[in-house]
BAPADREN-735569 format. One line per field, with one value per residue (C-alpha): residue number from 1; residue in three letters; z, y, x. Coordinates in Angstrom, 2 decimals. Example, Ala and Ser with C-alpha at 12.3 -4.5 7.8 and 13.67 -1.06 7.14 Angstrom:
<nuvexs>
nr = [1_2]
rest = [ALA_SER]
Z = [7.80_7.14]
Y = [-4.50_-1.06]
X = [12.30_13.67]
</nuvexs>
This chain:
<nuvexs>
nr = [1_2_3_4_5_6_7_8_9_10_11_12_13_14_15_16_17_18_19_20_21_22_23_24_25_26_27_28_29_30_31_32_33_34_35_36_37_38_39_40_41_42_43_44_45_46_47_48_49_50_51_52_53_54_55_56_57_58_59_60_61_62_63_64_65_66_67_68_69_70_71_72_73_74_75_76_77_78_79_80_81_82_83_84_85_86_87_88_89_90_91_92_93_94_95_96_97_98_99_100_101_102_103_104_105_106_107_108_109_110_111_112_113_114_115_116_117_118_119_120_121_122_123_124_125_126_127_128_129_130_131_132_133_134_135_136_137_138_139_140_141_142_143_144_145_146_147_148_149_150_151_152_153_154_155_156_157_158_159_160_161_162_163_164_165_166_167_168_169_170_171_172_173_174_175_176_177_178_179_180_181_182_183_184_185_186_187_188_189_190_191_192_193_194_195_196_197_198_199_200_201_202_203_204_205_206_207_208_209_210_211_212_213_214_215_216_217_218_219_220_221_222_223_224_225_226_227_228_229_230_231_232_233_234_235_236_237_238_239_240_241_242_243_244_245_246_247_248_249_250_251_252_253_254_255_256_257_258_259_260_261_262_263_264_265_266_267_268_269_270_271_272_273_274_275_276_277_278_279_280_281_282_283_284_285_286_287_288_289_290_291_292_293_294_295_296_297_298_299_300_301_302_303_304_305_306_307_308_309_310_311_312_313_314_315_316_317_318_319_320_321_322_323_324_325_326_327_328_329_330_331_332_333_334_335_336_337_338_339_340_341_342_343_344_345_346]
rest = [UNK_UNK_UNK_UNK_UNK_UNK_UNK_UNK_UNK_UNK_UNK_UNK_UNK_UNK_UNK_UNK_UNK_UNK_UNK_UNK_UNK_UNK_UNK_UNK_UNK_UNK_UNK_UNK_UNK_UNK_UNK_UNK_UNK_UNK_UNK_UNK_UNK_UNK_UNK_UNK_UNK_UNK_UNK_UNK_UNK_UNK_UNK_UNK_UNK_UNK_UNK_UNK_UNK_UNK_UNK_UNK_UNK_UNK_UNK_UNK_UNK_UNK_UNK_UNK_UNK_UNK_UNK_UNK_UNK_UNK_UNK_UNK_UNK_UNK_UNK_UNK_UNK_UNK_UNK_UNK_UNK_UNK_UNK_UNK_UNK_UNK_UNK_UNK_UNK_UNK_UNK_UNK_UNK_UNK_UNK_UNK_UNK_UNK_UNK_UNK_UNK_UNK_UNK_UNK_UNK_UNK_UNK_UNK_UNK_UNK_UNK_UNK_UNK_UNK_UNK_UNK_UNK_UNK_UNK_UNK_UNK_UNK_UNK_UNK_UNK_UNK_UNK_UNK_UNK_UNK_UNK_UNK_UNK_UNK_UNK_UNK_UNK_UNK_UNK_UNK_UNK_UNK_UNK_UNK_UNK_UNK_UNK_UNK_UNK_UNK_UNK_UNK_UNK_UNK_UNK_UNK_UNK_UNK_UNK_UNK_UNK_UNK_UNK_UNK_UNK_UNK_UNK_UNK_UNK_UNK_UNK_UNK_UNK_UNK_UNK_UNK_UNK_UNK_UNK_UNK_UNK_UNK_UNK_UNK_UNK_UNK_UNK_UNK_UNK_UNK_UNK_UNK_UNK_UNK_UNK_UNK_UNK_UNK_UNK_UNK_UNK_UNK_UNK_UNK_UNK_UNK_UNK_UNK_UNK_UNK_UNK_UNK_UNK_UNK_UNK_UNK_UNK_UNK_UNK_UNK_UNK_UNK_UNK_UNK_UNK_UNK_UNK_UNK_UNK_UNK_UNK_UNK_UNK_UNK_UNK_UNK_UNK_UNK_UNK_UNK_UNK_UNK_UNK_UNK_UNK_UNK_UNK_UNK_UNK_UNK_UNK_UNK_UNK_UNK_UNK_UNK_UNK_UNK_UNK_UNK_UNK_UNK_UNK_UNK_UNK_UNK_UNK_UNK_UNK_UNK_UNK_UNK_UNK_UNK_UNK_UNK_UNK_UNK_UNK_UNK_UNK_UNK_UNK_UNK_UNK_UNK_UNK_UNK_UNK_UNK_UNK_UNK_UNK_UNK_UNK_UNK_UNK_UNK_UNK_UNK_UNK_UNK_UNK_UNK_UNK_UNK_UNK_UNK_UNK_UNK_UNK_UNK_UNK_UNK_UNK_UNK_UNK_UNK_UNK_UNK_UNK_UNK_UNK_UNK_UNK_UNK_UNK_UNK_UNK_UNK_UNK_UNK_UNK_UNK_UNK_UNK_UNK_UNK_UNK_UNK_UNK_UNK_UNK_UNK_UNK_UNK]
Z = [-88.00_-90.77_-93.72_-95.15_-91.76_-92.92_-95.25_-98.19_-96.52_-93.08_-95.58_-96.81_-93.79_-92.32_-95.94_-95.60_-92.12_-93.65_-96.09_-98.98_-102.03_-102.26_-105.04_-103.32_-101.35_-104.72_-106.08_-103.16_-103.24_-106.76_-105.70_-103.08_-104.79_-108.57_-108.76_-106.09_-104.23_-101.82_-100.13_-99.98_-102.32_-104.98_-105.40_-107.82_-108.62_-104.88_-103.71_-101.57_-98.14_-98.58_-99.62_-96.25_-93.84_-94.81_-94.28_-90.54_-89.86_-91.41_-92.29_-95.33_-93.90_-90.53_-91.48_-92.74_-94.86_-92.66_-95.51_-99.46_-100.83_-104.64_-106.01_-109.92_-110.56_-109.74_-106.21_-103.93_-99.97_-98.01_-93.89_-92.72_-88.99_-87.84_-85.64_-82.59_-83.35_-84.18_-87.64_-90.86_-93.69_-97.46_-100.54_-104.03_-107.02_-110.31_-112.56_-116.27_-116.52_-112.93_-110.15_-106.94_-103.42_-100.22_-97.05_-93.37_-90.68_-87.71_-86.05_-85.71_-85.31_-82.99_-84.43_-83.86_-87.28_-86.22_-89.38_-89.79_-89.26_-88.55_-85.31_-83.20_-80.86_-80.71_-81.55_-80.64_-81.88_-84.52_-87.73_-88.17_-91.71_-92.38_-91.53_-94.02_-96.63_-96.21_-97.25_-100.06_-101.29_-100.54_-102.44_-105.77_-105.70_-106.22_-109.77_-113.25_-114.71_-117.19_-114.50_-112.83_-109.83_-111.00_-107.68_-103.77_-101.40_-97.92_-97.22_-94.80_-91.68_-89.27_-89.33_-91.14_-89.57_-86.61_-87.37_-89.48_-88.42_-89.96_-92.98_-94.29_-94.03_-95.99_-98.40_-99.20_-99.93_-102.23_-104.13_-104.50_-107.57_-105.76_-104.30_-105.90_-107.98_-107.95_-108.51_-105.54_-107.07_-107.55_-103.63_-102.11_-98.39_-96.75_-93.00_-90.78_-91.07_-87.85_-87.97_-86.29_-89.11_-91.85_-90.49_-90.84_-94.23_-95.57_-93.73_-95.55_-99.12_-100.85_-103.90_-102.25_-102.80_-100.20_-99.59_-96.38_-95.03_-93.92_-93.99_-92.74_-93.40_-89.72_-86.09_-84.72_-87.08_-87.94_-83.93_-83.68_-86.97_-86.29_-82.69_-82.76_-84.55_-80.79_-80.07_-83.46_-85.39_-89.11_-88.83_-87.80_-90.12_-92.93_-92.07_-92.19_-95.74_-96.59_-95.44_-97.52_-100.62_-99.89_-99.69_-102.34_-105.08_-104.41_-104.84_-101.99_-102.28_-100.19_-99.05_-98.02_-97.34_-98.26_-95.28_-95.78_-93.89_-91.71_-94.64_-97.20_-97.15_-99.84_-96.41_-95.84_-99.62_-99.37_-96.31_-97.82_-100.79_-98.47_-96.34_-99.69_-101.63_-103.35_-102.36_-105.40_-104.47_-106.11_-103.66_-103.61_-102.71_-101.29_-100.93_-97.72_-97.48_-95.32_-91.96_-89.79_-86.61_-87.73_-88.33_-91.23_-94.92_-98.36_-99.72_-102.92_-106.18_-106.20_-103.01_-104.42_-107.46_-105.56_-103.76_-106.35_-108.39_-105.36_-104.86_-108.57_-108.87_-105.93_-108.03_-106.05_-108.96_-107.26_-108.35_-107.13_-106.08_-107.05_-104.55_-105.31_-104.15_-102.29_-102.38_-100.24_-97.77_-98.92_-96.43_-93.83_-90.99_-92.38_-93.07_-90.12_-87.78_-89.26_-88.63_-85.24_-83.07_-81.37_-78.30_-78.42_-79.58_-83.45]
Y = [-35.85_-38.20_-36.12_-38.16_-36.85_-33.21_-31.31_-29.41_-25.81_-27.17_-28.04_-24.62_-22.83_-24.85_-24.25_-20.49_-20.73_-22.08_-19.54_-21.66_-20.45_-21.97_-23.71_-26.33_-27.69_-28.92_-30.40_-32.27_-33.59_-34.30_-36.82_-38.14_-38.90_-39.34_-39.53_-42.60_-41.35_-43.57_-40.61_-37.18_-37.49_-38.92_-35.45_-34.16_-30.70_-29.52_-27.92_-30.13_-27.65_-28.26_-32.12_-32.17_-30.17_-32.33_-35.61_-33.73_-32.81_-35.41_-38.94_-40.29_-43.94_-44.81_-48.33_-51.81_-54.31_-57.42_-59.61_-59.38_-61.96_-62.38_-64.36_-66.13_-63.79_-60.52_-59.85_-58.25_-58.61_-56.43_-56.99_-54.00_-52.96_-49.88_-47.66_-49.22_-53.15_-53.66_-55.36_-54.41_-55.82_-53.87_-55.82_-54.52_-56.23_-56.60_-57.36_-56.66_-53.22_-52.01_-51.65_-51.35_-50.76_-52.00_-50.72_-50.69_-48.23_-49.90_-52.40_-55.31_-54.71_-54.18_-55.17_-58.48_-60.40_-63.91_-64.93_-62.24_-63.30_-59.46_-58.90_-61.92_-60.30_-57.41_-53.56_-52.39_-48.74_-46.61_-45.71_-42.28_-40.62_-41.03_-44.59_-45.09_-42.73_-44.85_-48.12_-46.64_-44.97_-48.14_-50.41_-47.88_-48.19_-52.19_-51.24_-51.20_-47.99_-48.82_-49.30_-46.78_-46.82_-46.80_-47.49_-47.45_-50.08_-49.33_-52.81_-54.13_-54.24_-51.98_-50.67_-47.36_-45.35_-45.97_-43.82_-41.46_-38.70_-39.74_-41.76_-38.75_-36.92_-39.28_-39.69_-36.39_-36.93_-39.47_-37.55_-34.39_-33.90_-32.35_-35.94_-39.19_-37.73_-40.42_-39.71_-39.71_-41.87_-44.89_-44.87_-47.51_-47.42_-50.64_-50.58_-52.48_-49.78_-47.56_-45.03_-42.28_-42.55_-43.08_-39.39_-38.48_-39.22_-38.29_-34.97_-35.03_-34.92_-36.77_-38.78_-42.47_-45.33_-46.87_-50.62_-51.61_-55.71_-56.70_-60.74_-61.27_-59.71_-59.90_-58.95_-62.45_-63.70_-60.70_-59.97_-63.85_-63.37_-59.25_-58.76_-54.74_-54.99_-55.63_-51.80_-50.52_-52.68_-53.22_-50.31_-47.86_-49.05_-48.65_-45.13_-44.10_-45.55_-43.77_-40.55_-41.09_-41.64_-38.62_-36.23_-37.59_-39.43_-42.32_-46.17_-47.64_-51.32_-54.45_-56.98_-60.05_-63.15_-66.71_-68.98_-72.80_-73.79_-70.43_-67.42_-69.25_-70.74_-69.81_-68.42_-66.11_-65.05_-64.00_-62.09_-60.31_-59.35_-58.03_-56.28_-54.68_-54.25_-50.31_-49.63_-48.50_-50.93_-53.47_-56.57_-58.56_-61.77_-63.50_-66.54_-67.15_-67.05_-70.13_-68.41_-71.43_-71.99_-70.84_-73.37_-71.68_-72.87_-71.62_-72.97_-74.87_-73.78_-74.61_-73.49_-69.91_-69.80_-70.79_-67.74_-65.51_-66.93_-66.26_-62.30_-61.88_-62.89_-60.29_-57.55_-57.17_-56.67_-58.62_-60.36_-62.71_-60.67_-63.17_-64.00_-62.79_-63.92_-66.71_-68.26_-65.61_-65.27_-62.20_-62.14_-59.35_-60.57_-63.59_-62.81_-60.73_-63.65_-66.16_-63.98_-63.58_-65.31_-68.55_-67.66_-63.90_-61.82_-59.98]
X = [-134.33_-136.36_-136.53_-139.71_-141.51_-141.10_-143.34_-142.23_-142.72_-140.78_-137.97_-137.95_-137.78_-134.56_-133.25_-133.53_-132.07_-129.23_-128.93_-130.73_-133.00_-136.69_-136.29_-133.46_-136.50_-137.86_-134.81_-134.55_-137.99_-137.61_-134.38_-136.18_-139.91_-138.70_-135.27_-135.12_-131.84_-130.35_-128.58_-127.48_-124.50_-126.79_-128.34_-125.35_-127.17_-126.70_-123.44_-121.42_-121.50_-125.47_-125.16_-123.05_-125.24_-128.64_-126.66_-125.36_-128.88_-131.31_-131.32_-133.54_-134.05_-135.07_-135.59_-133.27_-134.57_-134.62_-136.18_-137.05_-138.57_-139.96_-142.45_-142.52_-145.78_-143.19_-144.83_-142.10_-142.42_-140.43_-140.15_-138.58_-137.04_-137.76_-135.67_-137.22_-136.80_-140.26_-140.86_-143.31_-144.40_-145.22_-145.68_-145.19_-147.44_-147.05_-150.01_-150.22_-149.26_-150.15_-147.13_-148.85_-147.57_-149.00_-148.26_-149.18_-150.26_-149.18_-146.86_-150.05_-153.21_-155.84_-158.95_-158.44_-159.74_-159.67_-158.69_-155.58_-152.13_-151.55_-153.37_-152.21_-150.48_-152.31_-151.51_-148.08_-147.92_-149.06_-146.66_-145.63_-146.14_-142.78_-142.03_-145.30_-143.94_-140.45_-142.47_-143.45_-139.88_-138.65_-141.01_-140.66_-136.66_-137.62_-138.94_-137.11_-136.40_-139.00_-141.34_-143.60_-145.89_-149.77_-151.48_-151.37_-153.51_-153.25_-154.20_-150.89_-150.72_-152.81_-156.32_-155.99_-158.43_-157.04_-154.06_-155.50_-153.76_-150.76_-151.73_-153.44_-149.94_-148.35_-151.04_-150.71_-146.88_-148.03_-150.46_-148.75_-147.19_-144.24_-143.84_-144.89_-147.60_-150.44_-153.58_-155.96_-158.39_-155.47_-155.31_-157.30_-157.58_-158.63_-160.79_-162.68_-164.91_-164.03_-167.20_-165.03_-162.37_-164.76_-165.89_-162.75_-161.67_-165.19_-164.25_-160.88_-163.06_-160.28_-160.79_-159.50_-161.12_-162.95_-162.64_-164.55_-164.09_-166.90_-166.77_-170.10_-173.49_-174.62_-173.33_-173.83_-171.50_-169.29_-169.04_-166.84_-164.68_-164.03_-164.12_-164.06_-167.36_-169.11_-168.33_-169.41_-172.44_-172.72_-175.35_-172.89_-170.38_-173.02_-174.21_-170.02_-169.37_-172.73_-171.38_-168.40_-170.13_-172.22_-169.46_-167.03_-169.59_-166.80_-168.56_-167.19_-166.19_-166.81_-164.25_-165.52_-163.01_-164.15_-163.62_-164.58_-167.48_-167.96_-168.89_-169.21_-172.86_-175.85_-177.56_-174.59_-174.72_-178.86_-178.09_-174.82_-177.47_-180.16_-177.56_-175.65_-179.12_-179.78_-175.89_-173.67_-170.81_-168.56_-168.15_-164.61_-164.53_-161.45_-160.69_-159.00_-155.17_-154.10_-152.23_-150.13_-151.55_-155.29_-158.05_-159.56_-159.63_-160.40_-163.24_-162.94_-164.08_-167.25_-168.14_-166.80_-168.78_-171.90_-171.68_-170.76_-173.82_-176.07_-174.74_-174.76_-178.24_-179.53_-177.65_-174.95_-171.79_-169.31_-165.74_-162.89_-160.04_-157.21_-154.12_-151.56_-147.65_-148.86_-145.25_-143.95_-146.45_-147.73_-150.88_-150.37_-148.21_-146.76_-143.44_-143.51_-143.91_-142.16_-138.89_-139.74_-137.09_-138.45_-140.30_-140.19_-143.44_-143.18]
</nuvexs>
């Protein structure tokens, strides 16, 4: 059994089957979330017959590292294999004195971003909470011991809403300060802006950050670049992220990538202002990530500062979100199909 899949109080209970105290179930949690143990006989402070009977009964990794790569800014890309074959990417960042994890929510995507190296080839299954609490144990044991994880993006592969049933499991890992003890509002979850799941997490009343990618300010246009937005409507997408302001007092933000020539225009900047006007929102702009095989570019720099000028000047309080480990091909799916074997599907 995958010990990161159970909670603290199923822990307990097999532990007092076995004849354990309570209080093992924290010292275990405290190896696994602070301590970074690799494995059962790392956890020196538990008898032996009990180091023994967890390593008979339940394994801590269900994944292998299948690829690390590092970038000169200190960006760390993991691809990992899980127990199945299939193949994820999570990204650890350094910047200034911020160590942040990224990690994914599914094997692909579905949403279909034409722009995304991650949904290509489609969905192929949802994570489990703990194959997305495993990314993040594994992304923390990259770190110094001087070093100490400040924030979580769930920004990798996957549309998070989409499997919220288990990302707000392993949030909750995350957050606790049994487990990783971050702080809810240093957990950024990124969407497409499912209205369903925006329900949901509103619902949840959780202090996460909302970051919703929009990439266009109208369905015509946002319809050919996000495909998923056909069934939903920027209207519907809007009235969710209200909702979630509403019930946590959380300023949602805006992700909008730069692509050269498509998104980019002063027209497309005056109708992201109208659309975004009277919201309490930052906006992020991105300049595109290059993916092989797509036809999109970044646009160049003054292309980008034209359109921040415009969106600035409607009072929208927007920024450049700046790229980070570029060399590695930290963009979501990358790595993941570059490794792929030649003809076979990621």
């Amino acid at each position: 059994m995958h010990l990161l899949e159970c909670s603290l109080s199923s822990l307990r209970s097999w532990l007092s089957q076995h004849g354990e105290p309570d209080f093992r179930a924290r010292q275990i949690w405290r190896w696994l979330y602070a301590a970074r143990a690799e494995r059962f006989d790392d956890m020196t402070d538990l008898p032996q017959s009990l180091r023994v009977a967890l390593a008979e009964h339940w394994q801590i990794w269900t994944t292998r590292v299948a690829m690390h790569r590092r970038a000169p800014d200190g960006t760390e890309k993991l691809l990992l294999e899980l127990h199945d074959g299939q193949r994820v990417e999570c990204v650890l960042i350094r910047q200034r004195q911020r160590r942040t994890v990224c990690i994914s929510t599914q094997v692909g995507c579905g949403m279909g971003c034409v722009f995304c190296a991650s949904g290509l080839d489609g969905v192929v299954r949802n994570l489990t909470a703990g194959e997305i609490v495993e990314q993040m144990l594994r992304l923390v044991r990259l770190l110094d011991p001087n070093e100490r994880l400040t924030h979580i993006v769930v920004m990798g592969m996957g549309e998070p809403l989409a499997n919220v049933a288990q990302l707000l499991p392993a949030l909750d890992r995350a957050t606790d300060e049994q487990g990783l003890g971050i702080s809810a509002r240093r957990v950024t979850i990124s969407t497409v802006g499912l209205p369903a799941g925006l329900r949901k997490l509103a619902a949840a009343g959780k202090q996460y950050h909302l970051a919703v990618s929009l990439h266009a300010a109208d369905d015509v246009l946002r319809n050919r670049l996000v495909p998923i937005n056909r069934n939903i409507g920027l209207r519907a997408v809007l009235s969710g992220v209200d909702e979630f302001f509403r019930r946590t007092g959380r300023r949602p933000t805006f992700e909008y990538v730069l692509l050269a020539d498509v998104n980019d225009r002063p027209d497309d900047a005056r109708r992201l202002v109208r659309l975004l006007s009277g919201r309490p929102t930052l906006l992020n702009v991105i300049p595109y990530n290059p993916v092989a095989g797509l036809p999109y570019r970044s646009p160049d720099r003054q292309s980008i500062e034209r359109f921040l000028t415009i969106v600035r000047r409607g009072g929208i309080n927007a920024q450049v979100r700046r790229r980070k480990g570029a060399e590695i091909d930290a963009a979501c799916g990358q790595l993941r199909r570059m490794a792929a074997p030649a003809g076979s599907t990621p």
